[in-house]
N, C-alpha and C positions, 0 to 999 in steps of 0.2 A: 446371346450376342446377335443383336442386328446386322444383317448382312447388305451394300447395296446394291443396286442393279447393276454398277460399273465392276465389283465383284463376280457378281453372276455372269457377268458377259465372259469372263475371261475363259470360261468353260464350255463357251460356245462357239459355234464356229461363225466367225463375222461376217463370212464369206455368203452369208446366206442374204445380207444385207446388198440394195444395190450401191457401185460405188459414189463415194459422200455425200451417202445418205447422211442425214442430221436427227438421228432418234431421241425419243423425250419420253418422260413416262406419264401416262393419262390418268393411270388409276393403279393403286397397290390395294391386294386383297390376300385375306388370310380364310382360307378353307378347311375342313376337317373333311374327305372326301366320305370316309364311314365310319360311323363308333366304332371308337376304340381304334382307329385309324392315325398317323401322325400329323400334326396341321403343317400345309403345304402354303409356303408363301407364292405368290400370285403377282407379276407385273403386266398389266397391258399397256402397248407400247405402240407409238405409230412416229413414221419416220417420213422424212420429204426428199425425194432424190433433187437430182442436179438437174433433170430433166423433168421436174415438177411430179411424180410419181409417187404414189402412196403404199407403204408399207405397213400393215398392222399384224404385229405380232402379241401371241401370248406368252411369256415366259414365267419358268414357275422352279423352283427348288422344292425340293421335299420329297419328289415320287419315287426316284431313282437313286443311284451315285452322284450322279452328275447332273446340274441343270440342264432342263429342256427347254428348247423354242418353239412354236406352234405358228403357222405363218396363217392369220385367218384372213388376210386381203393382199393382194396386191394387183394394181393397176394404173392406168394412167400413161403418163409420159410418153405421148405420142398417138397410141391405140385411142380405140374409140369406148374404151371402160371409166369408171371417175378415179384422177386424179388426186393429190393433194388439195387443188383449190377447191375442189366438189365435193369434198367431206364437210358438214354440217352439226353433227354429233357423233361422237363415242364413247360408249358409259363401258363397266365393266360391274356384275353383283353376282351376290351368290344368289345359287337357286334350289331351294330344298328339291327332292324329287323322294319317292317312296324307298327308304332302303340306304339314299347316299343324298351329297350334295355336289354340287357343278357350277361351274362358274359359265354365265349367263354374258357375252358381247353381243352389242345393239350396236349399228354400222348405220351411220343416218349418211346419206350423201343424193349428189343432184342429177340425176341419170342425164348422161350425156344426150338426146336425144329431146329432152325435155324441156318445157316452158323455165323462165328463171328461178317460179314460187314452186315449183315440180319438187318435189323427195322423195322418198323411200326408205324402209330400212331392211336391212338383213341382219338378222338374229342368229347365231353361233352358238349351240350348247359344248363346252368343251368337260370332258370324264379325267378323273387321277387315279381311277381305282386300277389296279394291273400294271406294269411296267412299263407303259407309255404312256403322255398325255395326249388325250384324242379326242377329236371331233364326235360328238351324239348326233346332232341332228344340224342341216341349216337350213332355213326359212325364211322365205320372205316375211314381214310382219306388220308392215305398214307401208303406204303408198298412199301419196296424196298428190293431185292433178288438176291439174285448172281446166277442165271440156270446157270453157269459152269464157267470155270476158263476164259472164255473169253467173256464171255457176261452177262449183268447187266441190271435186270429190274424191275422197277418199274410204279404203278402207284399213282396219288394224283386225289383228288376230292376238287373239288371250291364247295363253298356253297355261295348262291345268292337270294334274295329276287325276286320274280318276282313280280311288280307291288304295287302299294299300298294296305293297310288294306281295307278290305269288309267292309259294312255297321255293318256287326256283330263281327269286330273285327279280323275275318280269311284270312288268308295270306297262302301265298304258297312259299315254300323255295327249291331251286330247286339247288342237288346237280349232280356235273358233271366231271364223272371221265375221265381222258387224262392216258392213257397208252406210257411210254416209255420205248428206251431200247438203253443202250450204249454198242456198240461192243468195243471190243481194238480191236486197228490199228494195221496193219503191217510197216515196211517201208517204202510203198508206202502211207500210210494212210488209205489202203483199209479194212472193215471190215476182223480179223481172220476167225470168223463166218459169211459167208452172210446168215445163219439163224433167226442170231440176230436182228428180227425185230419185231416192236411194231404195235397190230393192228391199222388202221388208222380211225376206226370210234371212236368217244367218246362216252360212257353211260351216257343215265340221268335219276334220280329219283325224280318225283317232290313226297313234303311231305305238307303237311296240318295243321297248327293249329290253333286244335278244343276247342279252351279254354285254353287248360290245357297243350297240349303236342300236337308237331310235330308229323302224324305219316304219314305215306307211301299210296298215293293217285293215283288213277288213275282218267285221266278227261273222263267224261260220252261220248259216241260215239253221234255222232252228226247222225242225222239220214235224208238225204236229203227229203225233200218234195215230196209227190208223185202230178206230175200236176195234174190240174180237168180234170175229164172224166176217170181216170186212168193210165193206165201203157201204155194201146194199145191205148191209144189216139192217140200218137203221129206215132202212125205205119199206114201210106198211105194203103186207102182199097185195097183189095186183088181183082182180073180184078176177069170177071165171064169165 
């Protein structure tokens, strides 16, 4: 039996919402968090206050007794954060990860501070396994900026499993950001700007989860063996 969001709401407290707001649902998703686990239905939700103000919530039936809500934005309406009119995109997908799956929000909006063609996103892993729905990890993931009237840059970060789940359940999720930059052409086609360039190495962060939540990991230095005899073993004895 289908259930709908206006059901699910009754078991939540509305109070979390500000007052009349106007919520809507963007995206409905159905997740298995782990084999052999029960499939957990998924609404992502964003709401507009009376004061132009942005609310996006996750809610979800299936983990617990009772529906839960998850509040993964709020801002706007007055403050100097974005808004309702400054959101641009909001997707909602699953996302396999080594062991379970997770529900995946992309928050695309127009940073207050920013040129008009300015965005950004923030990316939200949200977890169902254990008796609360909960935040893994949140990240920036894309940002793109006009540096002047003739040159445009952005970067995006991939996010990627490295290898499978450890005996104890921990994985490593290894996010990898690519910088670009688009010049406008002249007639020739040639860069306006031959300034306009994007550096050529890519950054990465690998992240860890420790149970409960993804956090930012560095791997232990490997420390090469010292041979036997020691360090001057291998140093030819010195003439008399």
């Amino acid at each position: 039996m289908s259930v709908s969001l206006g059901a699910v709401l009754v078991g939540i407290a509305l109070f979390a919402l500000p007052s009349q707001a106007q919520e809507r649902t963007v995206a409905k998703l159905f997740v298995t968090p782990q084999a052999g686990a029960p499939q957990v239905e998924v609404w992502l939700t964003r709401a507009r206050g009376a004061d132009g103000a942005l609310t996006v919530r996750l809610v979800e039936r299936g983990v617990g007794e009772r529906p839960q809500s998850l509040t993964i934005y709020r801002g706007g309406g007055g403050d100097d954060s974005a808004g309702d009119d400054d959101l641009r995109a909001l997707k909602g997908s699953v996302m396999a990860l080594p062991g379970r799956n997770v529900v995946r929000v992309d928050f695309t909006y127009h940073p207050a501070d920013g040129q008009p063609s300015d965005e950004q996103t923030d990316t939200t892993l949200v977890g169902f396994a254990g008796p609360k729905t909960h935040k893994l990890l949140k990240l920036r993931t894309r940002v793109a900026l006009e540096r002047s009237k003739l040159c445009r840059q952005s970067a995006e970060v991939t996010l990627s499993p490295e290898g499978p789940a450890a005996a104890d359940g921990s994985f490593i999720l290894v996010a990898t950001a690519v910088n670009r930059a688009e010049p406008k052409l002249g007639d020739d086609d040639a860069p306006l700007d031959p300034t306009c360039r994007a550096p050529a190495a890519s950054e990465k962060k690998l992240y860890r989860f420790d149970g409960q939540r993804l956090v930012e990991w560095t791997p232990p230095k490997v420390v090469a063996p010292v041979p036997d005899g020691g360090v001057d073993a291998a140093k030819p004895a010195a003439a008399d």
